[in-house]
N, C-alpha and C positions, 0 to 999 in steps of 0.2 A: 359533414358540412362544417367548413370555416364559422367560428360563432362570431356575430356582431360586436357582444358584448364579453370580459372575459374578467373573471375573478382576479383585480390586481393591479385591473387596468385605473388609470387617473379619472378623479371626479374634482367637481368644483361642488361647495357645500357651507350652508348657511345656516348658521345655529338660532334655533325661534326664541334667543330671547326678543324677537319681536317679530312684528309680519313681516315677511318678506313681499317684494312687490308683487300686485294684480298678476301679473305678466309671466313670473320667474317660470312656468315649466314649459314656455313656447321656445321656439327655435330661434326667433329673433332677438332675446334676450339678451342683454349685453350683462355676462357675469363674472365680468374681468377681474372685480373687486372682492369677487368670493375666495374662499377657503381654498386650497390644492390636499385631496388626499386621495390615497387606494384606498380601495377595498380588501378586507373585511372593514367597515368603520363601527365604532363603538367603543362600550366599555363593559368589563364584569370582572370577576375573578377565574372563571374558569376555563376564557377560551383568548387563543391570539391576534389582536388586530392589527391590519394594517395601519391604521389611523384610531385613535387613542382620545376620546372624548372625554377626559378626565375632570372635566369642569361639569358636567349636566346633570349628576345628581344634584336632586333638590336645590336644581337652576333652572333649567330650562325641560320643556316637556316634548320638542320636537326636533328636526332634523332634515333640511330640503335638500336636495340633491341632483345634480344634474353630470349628464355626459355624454358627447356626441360620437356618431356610428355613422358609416357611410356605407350608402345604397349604391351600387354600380347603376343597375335596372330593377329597379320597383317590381317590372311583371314576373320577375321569376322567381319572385318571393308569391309562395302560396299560403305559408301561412307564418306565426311565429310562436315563439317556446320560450319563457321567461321562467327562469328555475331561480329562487331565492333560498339563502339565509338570513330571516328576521327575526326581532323580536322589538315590540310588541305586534304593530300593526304598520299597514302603509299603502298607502295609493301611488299608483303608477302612473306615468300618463306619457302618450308618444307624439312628438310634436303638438301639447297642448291636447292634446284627447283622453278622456283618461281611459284604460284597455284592461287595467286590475285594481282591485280592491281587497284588501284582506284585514279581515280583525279591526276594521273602519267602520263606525255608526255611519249612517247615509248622511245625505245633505252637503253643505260646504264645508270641508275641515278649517280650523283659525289653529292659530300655533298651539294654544292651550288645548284643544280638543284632546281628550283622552281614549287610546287604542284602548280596544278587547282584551281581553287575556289571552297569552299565548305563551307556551313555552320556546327558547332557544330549540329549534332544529341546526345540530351542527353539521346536518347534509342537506344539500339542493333539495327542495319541492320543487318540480316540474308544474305549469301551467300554458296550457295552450291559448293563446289570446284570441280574444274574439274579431270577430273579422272589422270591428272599425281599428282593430291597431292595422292590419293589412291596407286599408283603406287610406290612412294617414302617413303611411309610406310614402317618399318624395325620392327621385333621384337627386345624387349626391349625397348631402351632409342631413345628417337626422339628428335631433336630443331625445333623448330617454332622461328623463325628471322621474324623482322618485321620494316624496316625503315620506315619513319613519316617524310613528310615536309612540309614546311611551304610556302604560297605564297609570303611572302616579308619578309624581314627582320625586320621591324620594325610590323609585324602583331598584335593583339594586343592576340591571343591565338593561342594555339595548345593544342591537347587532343590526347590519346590512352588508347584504354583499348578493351583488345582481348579476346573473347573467342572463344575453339574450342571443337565440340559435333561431334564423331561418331554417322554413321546412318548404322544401321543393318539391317534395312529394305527394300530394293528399288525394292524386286518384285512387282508387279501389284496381285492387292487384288479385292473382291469383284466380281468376274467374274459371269455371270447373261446370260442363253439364252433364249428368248424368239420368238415363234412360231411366224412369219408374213404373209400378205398374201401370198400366189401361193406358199404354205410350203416355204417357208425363213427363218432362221434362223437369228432373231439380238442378238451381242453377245455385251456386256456393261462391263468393269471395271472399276478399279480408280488406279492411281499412286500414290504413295506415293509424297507428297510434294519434291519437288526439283529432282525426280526422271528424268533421260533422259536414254534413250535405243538407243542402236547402233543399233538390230534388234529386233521385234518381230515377231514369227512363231505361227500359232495357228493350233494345232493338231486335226483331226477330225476321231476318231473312229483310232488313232494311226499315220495317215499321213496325211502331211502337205498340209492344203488349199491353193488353187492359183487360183487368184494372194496373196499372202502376204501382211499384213495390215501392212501404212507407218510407220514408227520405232514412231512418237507422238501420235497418234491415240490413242482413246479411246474407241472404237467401231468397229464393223464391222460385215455386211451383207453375209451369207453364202447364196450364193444365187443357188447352187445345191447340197443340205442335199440329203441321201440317206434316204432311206422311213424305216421305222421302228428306234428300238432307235438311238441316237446320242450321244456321250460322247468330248466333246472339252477338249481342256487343252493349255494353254496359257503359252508359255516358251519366256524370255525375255534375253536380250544380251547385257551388258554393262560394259566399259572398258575394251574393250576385252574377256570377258567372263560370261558366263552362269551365271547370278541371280538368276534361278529358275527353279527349272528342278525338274523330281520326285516327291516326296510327295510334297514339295513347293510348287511349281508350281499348281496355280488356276486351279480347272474345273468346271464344270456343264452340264449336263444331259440332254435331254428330247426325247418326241416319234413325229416323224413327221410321219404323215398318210400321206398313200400312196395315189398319183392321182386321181383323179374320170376323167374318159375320157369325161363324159357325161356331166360334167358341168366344167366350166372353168369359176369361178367370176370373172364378170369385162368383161369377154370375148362377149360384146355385137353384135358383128358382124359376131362369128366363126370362127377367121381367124387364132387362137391357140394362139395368143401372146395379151395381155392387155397396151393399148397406147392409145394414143388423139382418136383415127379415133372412138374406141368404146365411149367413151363421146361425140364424135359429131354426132353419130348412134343415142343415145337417143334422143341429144336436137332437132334435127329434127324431130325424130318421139313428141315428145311432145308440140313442135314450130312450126311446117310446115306441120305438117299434112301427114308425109312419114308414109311408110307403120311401124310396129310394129318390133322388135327384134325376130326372130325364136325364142330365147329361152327365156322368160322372166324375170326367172330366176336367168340367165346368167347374164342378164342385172341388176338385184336388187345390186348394188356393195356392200350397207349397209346392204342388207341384212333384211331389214325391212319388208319387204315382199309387198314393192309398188315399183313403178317404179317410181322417181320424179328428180328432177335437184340435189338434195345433192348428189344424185348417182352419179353423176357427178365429184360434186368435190370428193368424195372420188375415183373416176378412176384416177385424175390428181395428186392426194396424192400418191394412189401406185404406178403409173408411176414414182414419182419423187423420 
């Protein structure tokens, strides 16, 4: 995906030797009267800048920055991905909201507020923004503001350099059911990197399984499929709204046969449910000499066609 934002690209930019206005990280801002540089912006000894702030040691303790990006369509931005090189600290904010924070005490930053400790990363850290940077998307023209500060005054660097990449993708891919014992259904997908969901609902045969798999889940046990086919479809919920729905939206297929009353694997003792008491049914009969399983069958868990203690632990595998 085309990224919004790109290492190199032109910033307008305000040195804290004092406040900058109320206003500076909204879109409406008029920052005609600002600074022009690229990015990387900063100063140290051991790495290259675009823009070269050789005045701010033991002057100035901050660094405001802004630069605008444009939205074709807002809705097919689903999420965003802001990868930086900083140092020390800095708050983000997208049209006037702020969306990251890092190596920032809370509250209001002032020019002199002092960053956390952090060292130079001279590679991107990747961060998925939270869904009000999604939210504060506008079509057209957007800003991305980003003040930078320093731990001390006299610190011997400071670095910035932003980039920012829409994600179009954050439905759940890859949806898989596979048959388990006592007909069970396990259903398997994958999220997309940085993907988070408010809900997920998973359809079976058109209505919804219950209980509901937790909104991070990457899995889940249908543990009463109706006998004959089954058709799921994975519909996910985030930021307020439907990710994936209709054709989007993941499914997969299959046939679950119907019951056999006459045997119930695992079911060593009859009793219609599979649990400890049938694994302790064998190892006595195979250990102590108690009488044998009615059904034998019943009792082979593996299925190997012997009765022996693995049977066993495969009864404690499906129990759990």
């Amino acid at each position: 995906q085309d990224k919004l934002i790109t290492e190199g690209d032109s910033w307008k930019y305000f040195k804290g030797t004092e406040e900058p206005p109320t206003d500076w990280n909204t879109a409406g801002f008029d920052d005609t009267e600002w600074l022009v540089g690229a990015t990387p912006i900063g100063y140290s000894t051991d790495l290259v800048y675009a823009t070269v702030l050789d005045d701010m040691q033991n002057t100035y303790l901050s660094v405001y920055t802004r630069t605008k990006f444009t939205v074709a369509s807002p809705a097919d931005v689903k999420g965003l991905k802001l990868s930086s090189k900083y140092d020390d600290g800095f708050i983000a904010y997208l049209n006037g909201v702020e969306v990251l924070r890092l190596n920032m005490p809370a509250g209001v930053p002032t020019s002199t507020t002092a960053a956390t400790d952090h060292d130079t990363n001279p590679v991107f850290v990747s961060n998925v923004l939270a869904c009000a940077a999604v939210e504060a998307l506008k079509g057209g023209d957007n800003v991305l503001a980003v003040e930078v500060h320093n731990t001390n005054l006299g610190s011997s660097d400071l670095s910035l350099s932003i980039e920012l990449e829409p994600i179009a993708v954050t439905c759940p891919t890859s949806l898989t059911c596979t048959l388990r014992p006592q007909n069970q259904v396990l259903l398997r997908w994958q999220k997309p990197l940085g993907a988070t969901y408010d809900s997920i609902v998973i359809l079976r045969n058109g209505a919804a399984v219950d209980p509901a798999p937790v909104k991070t889940a990457s899995s889940y046990t249908d543990r009463t499929p109706t006998a004959g086919n089954n058709t799921y479809k994975l519909i996910a919920t985030t930021c307020g709204g439907t990710v994936c729905s209709g054709a989007d939206a993941p499914e997969c297929s299959l046939d679950v046969p119907s019951a056999d009353p006459k045997l119930k694997r695992g079911d060593t003792n009859d009793d219609g449910v599979v649990n400890l008491t049938d694994a302790v049914k064998v190892l006595n009969h195979l250990f102590k000499g108690e009488s044998a399983p009615v059904c034998l069958d019943a009792a082979d868990a593996d299925d190997d066609g012997s009765l022996k203690i693995t049977g066993c632990s495969l009864l404690k595998a499906g129990q759990a």
